[in-house]
N, C-alpha and C positions, 0 to 999 in steps of 0.2 A: 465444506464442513458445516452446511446450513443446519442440521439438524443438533450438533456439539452444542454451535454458536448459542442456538435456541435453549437450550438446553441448560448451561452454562449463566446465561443471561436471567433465567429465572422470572420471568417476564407477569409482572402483575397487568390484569387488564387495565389499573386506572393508572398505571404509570406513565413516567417519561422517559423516553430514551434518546440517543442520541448513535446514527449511524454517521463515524465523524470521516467515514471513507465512502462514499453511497455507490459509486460505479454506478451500473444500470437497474440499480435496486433490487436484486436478489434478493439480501437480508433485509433493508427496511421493510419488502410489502409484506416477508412473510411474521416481522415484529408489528406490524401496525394491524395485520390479522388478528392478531391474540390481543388487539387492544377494545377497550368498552368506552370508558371516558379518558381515558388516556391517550398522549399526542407521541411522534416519534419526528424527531430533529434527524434529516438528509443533509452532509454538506461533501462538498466535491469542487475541487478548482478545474474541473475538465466539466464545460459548459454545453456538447456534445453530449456527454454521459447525463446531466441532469435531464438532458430537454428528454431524454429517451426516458429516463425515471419518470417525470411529469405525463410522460403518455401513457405510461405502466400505471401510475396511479390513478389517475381519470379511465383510462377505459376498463378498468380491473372492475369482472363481474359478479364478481364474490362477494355482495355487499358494497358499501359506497366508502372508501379508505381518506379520500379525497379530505373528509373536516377531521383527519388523525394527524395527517403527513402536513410539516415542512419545511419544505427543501431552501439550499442559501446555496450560493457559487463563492465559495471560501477556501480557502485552503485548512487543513486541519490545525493546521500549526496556531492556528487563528481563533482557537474553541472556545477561547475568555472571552476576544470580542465579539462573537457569533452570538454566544451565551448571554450577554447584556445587552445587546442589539432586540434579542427576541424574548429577551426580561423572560429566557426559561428561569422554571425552579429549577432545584437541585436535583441532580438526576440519578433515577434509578437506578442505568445502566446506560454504559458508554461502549460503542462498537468501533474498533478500528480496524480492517481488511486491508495490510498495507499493498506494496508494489503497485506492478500493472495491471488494468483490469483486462479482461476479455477483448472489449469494444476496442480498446487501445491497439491490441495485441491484432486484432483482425482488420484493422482497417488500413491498407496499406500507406496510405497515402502519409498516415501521420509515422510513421520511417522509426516503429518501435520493433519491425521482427525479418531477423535476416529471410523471409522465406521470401520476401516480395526485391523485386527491384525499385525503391522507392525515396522518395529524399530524406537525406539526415535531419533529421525532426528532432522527434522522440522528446516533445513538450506537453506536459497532460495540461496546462494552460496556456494555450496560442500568443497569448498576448504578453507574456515573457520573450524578454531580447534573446536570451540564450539558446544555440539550440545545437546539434551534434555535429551539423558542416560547423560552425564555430572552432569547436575544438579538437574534430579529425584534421580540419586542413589549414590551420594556426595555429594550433598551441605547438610550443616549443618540441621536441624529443623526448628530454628529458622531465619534460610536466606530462606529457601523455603518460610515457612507460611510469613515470609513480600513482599516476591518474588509477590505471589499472591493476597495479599490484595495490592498492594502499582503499581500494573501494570494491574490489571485485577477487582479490587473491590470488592474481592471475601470476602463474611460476614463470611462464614469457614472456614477462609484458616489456623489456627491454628489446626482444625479436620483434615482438610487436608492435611495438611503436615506431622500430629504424625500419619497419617493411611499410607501414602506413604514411611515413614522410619517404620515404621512397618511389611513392607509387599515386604520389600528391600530383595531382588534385584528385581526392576519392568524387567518382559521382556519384555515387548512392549508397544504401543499404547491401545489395547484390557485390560491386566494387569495392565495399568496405570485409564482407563475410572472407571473399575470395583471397583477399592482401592477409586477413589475419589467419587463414585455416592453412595458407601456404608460407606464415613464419614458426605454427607450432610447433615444437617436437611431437613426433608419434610415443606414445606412450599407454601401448596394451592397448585393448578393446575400450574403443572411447563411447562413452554413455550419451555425453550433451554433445553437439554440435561444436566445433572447435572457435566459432565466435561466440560461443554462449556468454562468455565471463566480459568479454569486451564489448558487446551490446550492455550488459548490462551496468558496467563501471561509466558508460557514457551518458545512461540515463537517472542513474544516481547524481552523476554530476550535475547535469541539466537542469533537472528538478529540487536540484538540491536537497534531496531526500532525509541524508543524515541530520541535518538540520533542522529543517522542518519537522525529523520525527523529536529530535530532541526538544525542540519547544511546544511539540504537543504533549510528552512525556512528564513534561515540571508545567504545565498551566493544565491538562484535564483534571488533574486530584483535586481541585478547588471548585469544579463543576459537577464533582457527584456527592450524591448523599450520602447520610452515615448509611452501612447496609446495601450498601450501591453496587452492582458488580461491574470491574471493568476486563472487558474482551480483546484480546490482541490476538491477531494473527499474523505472521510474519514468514516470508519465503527464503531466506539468505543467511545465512552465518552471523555477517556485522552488522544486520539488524535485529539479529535475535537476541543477539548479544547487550544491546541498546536498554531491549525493551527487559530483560532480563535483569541488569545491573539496577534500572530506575525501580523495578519491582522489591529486588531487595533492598537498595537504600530505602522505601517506603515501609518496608514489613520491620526493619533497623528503628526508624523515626518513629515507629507506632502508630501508624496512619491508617495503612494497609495491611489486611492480612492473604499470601500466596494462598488459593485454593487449589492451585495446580503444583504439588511436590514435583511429580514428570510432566511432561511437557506434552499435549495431545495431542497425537498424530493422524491424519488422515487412514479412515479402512482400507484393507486392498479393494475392499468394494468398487472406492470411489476411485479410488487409483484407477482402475482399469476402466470406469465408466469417463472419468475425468482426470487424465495423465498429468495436467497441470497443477493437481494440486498436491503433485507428489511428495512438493520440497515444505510441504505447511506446517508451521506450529503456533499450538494456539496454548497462551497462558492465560489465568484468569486472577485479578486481584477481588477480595472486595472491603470497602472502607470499612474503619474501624467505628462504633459506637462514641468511643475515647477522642476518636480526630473530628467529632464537630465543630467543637472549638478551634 
């Protein structure tokens, strides 16, 4: 939804922005394009994904981006101390592109998509203890199967949990797909792959996502300006829900005002050019004149 985003964001050239999700920089090169003397804040706790941004930015031949962009290896949740770290001002505009990104998603090795046979990973920062063999082939029964109904909405997740400690020790991503597509109930023409929901409840866990999005949700409002817009994108039910609820408790407190009544959904355009971004929605806040204070 790079052109929404764009769009949405309202992008002056001397301003500041802040892409507090950067992946492999899609959205910041093409924010730090529309900039003149304005700078754009990258941060991303997948240290992979930056270093590939960093090269996007240096050899990008559309002009020199390089004195606009920069990037930090933080986690989002982290936007205050980023934010005082790199003494920004207050910011124009805040982008956050939540889930997994592309890089993630295709690189088998780091064990985020049943398509590969590959190891239970599924950590967008390496150097986190936790990872998916953790809690496929230790966690109790009974923490799995709430694992996956209580972060993913999965109507099996009791089959599937007593077929994954059944069939312990899972060896990969491949051995993990197979144990849970062979506990589902069949139910009509199935759309997602029948590990969809349980790849994804293990990498919510991992990453700690809910969490992390909650504390970037009550510490960015304090990093953007009056007049600021802020951009959320979200792929999943209970994080749309998240970013949803913090929008109105802000629009409530007089902070924020929603500029998005519905919720903007991807074109068929793009649907069909890019099937991943089927499940997207994107809402937009922006501060109030009255919330400087």
């Amino acid at each position: 939804m790079l052109r929404e985003v764009l769009e949405w964001l309202s992008i002056r050239p001397e301003g500041t922005y802040l892409d507090a999700t950067t992946g492999t920089g899609g959205h910041l090169v093409e924010i730090a394009r529309r900039l003149t003397t304005g700078r754009v804040y990258g941060i991303d706790r997948d240290p992979q994904a930056l270093a590939l941004t960093q090269e996007r930015v240096i050899g990008f031949k559309d002009g020199d981006l390089k004195e606009k962009v920069t990037l930090v290896k933080a986690s989002f949740s982290e936007i205050g101390e980023v934010a005082r770290q790199q003494q920004m001002p207050p910011l124009d505009g805040v982008l956050a592109d939540l889930g997994v990104s592309t890089l993630e998603l295709d690189t088998p090795e780091r064990g985020f998509s049943f398509r590969y046979a590959a190891p239970l990973d599924m950590r967008m920062d390496p150097e986190q203890a936790l990872t998916a063999d953790e809690i496929v082939n230790h966690w109790p029964e009974r923490e799995l199967a709430d694992l996956l109904y209580q972060k993913a909405e999965e109507r099996d997740s009791r089959r599937i949990a007593k077929a994954i400690v059944r069939a312990r020790p899972i060896r990969d991503t491949a051995h993990l797909a197979t144990s849970v597509a062979g506990a589902r109930k069949a139910r009509g023409r199935q759309r997602l792959h029948p590990a969809t929901k349980t790849f994804l409840a293990l990498r919510i866990a991992v990453n700690r996502e809910e969490e992390e999005l909650e504390q970037f949700l009550s510490r960015a409002p304090a990093t953007i300006s009056p007049g600021g817009r802020w951009v959320m994108l979200s792929y999943h039910s209970l994080e749309d829900r998240q970013v949803k609820h913090a929008f109105q408790r802000l629009a409530r407190e007089g902070q924020f005002e929603i500029l998005t009544k519905k919720i903007i959904e991807p074109t068929l355009d793009e649907i069909r050019d890019n099937p991943r971004a089927r499940s997207a929605k994107m809402r937009v806040a922006q501060k109030l004149e009255a919330a400087a204070a």
